[in-house]
C-alpha atoms as an extended CHARMM CRD file, in Angstrom:
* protein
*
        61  EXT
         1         1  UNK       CA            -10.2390000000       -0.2570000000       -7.5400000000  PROA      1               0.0000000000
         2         2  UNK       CA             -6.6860000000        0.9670000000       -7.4830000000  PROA      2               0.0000000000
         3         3  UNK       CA             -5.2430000000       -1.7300000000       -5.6970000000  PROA      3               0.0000000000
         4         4  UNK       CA             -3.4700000000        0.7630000000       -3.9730000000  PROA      4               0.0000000000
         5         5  UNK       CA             -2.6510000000        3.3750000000       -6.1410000000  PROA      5               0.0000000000
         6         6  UNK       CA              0.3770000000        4.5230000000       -6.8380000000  PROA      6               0.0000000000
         7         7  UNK       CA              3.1330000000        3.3270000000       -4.8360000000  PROA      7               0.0000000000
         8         8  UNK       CA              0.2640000000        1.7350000000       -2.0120000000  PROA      8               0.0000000000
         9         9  UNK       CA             -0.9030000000        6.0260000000       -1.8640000000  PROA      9               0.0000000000
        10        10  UNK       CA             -4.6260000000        5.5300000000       -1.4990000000  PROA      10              0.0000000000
        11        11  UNK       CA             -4.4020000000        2.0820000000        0.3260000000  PROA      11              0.0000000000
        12        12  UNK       CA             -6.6200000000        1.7630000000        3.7910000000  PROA      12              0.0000000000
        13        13  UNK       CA             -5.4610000000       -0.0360000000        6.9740000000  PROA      13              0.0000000000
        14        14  UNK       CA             -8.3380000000       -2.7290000000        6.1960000000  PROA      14              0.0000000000
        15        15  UNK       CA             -6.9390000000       -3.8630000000        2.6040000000  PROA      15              0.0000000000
        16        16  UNK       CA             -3.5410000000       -3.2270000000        3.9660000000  PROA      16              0.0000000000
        17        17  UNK       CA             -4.1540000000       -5.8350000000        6.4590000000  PROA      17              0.0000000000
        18        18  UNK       CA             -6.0330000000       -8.0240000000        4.2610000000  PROA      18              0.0000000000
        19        19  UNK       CA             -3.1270000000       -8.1800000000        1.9470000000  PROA      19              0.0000000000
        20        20  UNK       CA             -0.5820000000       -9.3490000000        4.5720000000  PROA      20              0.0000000000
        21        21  UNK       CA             -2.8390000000      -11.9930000000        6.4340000000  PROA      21              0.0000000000
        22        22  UNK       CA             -4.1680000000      -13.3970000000        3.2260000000  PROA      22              0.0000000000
        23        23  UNK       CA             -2.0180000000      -12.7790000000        0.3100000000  PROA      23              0.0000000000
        24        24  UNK       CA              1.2990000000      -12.8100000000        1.1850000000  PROA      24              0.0000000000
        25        25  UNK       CA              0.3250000000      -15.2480000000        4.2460000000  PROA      25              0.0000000000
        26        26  UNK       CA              1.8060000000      -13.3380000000        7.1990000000  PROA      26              0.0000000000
        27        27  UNK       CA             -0.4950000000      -14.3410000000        9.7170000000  PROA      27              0.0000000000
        28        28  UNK       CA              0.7040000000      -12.6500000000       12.7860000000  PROA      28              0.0000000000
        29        29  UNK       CA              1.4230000000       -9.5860000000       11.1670000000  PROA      29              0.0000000000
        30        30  UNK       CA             -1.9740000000       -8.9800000000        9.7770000000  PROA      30              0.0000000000
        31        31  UNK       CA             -3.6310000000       -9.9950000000       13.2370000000  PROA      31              0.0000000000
        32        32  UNK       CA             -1.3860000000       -6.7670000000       14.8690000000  PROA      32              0.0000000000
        33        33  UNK       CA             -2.7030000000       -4.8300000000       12.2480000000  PROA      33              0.0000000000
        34        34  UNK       CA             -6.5090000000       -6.1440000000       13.2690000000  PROA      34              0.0000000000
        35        35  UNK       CA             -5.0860000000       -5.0580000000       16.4710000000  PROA      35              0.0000000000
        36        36  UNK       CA             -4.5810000000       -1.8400000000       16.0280000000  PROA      36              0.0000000000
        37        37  UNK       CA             -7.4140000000       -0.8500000000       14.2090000000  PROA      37              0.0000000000
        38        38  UNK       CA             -9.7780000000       -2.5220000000       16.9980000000  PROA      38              0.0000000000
        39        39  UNK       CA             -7.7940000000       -0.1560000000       19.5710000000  PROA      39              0.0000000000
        40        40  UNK       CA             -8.3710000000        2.8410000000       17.0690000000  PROA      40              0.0000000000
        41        41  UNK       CA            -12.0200000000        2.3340000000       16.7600000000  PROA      41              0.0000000000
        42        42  UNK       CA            -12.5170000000        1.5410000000       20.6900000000  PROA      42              0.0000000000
        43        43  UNK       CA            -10.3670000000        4.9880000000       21.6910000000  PROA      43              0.0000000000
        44        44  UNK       CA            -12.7270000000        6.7150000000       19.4400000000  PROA      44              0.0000000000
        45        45  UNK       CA            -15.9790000000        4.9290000000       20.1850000000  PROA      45              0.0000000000
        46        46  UNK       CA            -15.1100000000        5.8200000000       24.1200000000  PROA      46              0.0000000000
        47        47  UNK       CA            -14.6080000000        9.4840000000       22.9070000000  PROA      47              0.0000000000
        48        48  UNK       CA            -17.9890000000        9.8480000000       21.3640000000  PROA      48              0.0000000000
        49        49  UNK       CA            -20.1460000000        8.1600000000       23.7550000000  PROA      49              0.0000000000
        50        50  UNK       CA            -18.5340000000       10.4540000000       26.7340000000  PROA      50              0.0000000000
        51        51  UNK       CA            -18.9690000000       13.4340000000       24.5620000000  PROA      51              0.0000000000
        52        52  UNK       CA            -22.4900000000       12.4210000000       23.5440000000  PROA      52              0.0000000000
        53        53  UNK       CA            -23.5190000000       11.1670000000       26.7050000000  PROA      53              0.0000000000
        54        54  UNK       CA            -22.6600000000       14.1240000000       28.7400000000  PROA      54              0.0000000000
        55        55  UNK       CA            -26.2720000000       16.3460000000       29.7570000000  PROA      55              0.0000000000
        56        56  UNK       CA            -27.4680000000       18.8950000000       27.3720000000  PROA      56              0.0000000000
        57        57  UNK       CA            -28.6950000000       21.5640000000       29.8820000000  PROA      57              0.0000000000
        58        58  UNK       CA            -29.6660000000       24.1200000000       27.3010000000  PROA      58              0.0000000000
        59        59  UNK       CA            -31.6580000000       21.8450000000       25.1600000000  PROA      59              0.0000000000
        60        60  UNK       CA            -35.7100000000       20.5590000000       26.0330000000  PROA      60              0.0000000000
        61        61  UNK       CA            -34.5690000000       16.8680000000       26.9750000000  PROA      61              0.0000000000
């Protein structure tokens, strides 16, 4: 809605990647930034299933 904000201030790594691939047509750049974020959302999904999946031996399951 802000397309960024102020000076790029309330910009997200998603549009900031969308605007390199697709508008300014740096490819490779944008696909590092895909990059990234995949590795950011796997080191957090591994986090959250170890923590999750660990036994609850005060709880009735």
């Amino acid at each position: 809605m802000t397309k960024g904000g102020p000076v790029n201030a309330s910009e997200v790594m998603a549009t900031y990647m969308y605007r390199f691939a697709f508008v300014r047509f740096q490819l490779g750049y944008g696909s590092a930034v895909a990059l990234v974020m995949l590795l950011i959302c796997l080191a957090f999904s591994v986090g959250f299933l170890r923590l999750a999946g660990q036994p609850d031996y005060l709880g009735g399951i």
